[in-house]
MDAnalysis code that builds the backbone (N, CA, C; Angstrom):
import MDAnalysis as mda
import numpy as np

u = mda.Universe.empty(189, n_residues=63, atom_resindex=np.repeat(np.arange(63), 3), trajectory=True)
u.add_TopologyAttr("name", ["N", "CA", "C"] * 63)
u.add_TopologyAttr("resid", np.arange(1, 64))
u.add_TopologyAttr("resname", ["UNK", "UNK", "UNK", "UNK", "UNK", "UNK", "UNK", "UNK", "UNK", "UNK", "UNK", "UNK", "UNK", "UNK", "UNK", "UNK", "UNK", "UNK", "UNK", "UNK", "UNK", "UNK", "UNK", "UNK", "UNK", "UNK", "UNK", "UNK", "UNK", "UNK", "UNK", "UNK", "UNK", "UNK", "UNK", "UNK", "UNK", "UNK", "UNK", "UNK", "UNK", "UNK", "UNK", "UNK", "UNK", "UNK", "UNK", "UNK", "UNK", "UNK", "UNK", "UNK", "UNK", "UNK", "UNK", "UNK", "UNK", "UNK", "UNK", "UNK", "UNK", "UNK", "UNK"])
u.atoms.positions = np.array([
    [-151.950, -74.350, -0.576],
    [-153.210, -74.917, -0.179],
    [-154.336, -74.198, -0.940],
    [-155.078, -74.926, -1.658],
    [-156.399, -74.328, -2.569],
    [-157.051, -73.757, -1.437],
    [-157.599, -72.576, -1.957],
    [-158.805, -71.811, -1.126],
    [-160.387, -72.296, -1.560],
    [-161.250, -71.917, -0.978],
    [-162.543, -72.160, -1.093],
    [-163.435, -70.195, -1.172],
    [-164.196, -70.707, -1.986],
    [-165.790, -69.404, -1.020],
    [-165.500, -69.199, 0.002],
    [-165.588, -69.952, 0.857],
    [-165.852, -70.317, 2.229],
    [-164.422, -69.506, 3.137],
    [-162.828, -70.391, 2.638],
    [-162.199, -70.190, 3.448],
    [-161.115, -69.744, 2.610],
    [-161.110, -68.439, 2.330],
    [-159.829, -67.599, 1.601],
    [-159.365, -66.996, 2.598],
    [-158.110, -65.969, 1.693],
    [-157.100, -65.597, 2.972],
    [-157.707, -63.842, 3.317],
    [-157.310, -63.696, 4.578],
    [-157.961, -62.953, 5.326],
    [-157.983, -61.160, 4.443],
    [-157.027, -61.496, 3.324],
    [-156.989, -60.371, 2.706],
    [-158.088, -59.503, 1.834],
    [-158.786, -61.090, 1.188],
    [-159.553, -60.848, 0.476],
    [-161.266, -60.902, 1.411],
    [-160.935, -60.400, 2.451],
    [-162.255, -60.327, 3.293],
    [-163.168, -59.928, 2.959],
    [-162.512, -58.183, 2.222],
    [-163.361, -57.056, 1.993],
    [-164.156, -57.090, 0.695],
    [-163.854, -58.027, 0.152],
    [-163.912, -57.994, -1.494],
    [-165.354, -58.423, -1.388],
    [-166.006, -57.711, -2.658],
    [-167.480, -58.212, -2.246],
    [-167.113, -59.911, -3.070],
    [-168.392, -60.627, -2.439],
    [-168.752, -61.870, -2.584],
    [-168.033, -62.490, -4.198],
    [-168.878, -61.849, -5.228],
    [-168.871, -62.228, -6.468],
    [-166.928, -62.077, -6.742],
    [-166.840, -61.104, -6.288],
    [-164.917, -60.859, -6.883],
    [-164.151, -61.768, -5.831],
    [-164.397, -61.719, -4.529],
    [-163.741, -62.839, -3.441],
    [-163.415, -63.986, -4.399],
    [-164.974, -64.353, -4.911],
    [-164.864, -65.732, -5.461],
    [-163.869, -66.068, -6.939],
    [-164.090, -65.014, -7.542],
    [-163.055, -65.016, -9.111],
    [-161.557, -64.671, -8.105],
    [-161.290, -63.914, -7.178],
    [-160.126, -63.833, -6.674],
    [-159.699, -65.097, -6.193],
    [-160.317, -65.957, -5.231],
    [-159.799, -67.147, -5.061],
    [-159.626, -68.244, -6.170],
    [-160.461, -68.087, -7.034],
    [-160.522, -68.824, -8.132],
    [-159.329, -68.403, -9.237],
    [-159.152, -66.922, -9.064],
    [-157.674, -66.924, -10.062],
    [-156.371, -67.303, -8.936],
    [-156.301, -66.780, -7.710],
    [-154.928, -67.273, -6.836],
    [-154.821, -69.258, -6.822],
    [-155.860, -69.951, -6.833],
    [-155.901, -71.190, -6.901],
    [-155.290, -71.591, -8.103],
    [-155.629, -71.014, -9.571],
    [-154.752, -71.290, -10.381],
    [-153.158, -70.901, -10.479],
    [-152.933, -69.577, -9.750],
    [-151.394, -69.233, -9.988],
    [-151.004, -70.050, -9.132],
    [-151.570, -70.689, -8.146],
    [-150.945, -71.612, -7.264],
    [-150.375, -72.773, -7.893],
    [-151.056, -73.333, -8.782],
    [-150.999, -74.624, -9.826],
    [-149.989, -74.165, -10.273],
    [-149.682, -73.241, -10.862],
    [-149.117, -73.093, -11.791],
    [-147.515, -72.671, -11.007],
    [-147.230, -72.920, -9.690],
    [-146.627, -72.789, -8.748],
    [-145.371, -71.338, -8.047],
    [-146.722, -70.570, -8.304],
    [-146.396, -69.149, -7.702],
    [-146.468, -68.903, -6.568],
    [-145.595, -68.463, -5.864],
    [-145.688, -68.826, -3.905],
    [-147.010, -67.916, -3.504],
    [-147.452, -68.123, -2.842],
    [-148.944, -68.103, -1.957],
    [-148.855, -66.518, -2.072],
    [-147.649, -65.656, -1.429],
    [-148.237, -64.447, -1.390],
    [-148.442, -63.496, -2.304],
    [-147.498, -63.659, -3.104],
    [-147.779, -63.443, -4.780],
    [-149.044, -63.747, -5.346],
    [-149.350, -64.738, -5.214],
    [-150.546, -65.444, -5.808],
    [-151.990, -64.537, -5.061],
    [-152.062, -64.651, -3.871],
    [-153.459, -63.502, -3.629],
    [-152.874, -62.271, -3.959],
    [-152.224, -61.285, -3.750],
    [-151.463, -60.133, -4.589],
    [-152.229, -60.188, -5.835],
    [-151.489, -60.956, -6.727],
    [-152.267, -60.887, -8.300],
    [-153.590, -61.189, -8.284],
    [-154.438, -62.307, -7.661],
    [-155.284, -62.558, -7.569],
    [-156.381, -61.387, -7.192],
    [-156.079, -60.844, -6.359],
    [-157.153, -59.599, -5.895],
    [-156.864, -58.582, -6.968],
    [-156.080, -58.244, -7.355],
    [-155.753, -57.137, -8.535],
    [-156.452, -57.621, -9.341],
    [-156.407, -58.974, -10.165],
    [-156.812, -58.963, -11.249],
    [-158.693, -59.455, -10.867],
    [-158.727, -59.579, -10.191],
    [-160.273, -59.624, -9.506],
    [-160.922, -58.040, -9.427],
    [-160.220, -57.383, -8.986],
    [-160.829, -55.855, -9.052],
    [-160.976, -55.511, -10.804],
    [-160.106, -56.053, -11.720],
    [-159.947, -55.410, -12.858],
    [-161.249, -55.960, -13.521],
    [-161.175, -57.763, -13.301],
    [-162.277, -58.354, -13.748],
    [-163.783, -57.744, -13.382],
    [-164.068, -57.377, -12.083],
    [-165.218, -56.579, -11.797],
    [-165.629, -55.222, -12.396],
    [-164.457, -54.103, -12.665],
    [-164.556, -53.196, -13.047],
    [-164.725, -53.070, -14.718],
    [-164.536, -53.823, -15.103],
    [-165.065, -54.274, -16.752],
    [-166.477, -55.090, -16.749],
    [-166.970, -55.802, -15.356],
    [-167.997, -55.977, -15.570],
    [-169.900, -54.946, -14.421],
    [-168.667, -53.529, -14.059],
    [-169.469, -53.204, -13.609],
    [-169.422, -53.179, -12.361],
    [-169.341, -53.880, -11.879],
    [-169.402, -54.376, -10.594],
    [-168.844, -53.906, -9.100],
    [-169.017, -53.540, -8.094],
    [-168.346, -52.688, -7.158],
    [-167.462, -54.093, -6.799],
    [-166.199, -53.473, -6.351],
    [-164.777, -54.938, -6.055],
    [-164.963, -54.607, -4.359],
    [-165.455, -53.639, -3.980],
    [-165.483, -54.154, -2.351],
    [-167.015, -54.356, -1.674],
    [-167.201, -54.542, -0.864],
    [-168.181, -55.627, -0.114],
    [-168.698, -53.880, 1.055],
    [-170.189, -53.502, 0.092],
    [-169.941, -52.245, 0.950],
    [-171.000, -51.985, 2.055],
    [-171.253, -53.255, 2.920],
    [-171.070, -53.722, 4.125],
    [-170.165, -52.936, 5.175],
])
């Protein structure tokens, strides 16, 4: 099931806003590409932290 902004999985709670969103946006593609769901946020948040940390960016939500 595609995720949204709005309604990702409870893992990626903490993640600040901007990486949540590239995280759901990369697990939505490994999904396509038909990698089972929990795998897919797994990689997805990893490679969301990596993507932030090359652009600077803090990967958690420090809220």
């Amino acid at each position: 099931m595609p995720w949204t902004p709005e309604r990702y999985p409870a893992s990626m709670k903490h993640l600040a806003p901007a990486v949540r969103e590239k995280a759901v946006e990369i697990a939505n593609a490994l999904l396509a590409e038909g990698h089972p769901e929990g795998q897919a946020i797994r990689i997805a948040i990893a490679r969301a932290k990596e993507w932030a940390e090359h652009r600077g960016l803090a990967p958690y939500d420090s809220a």
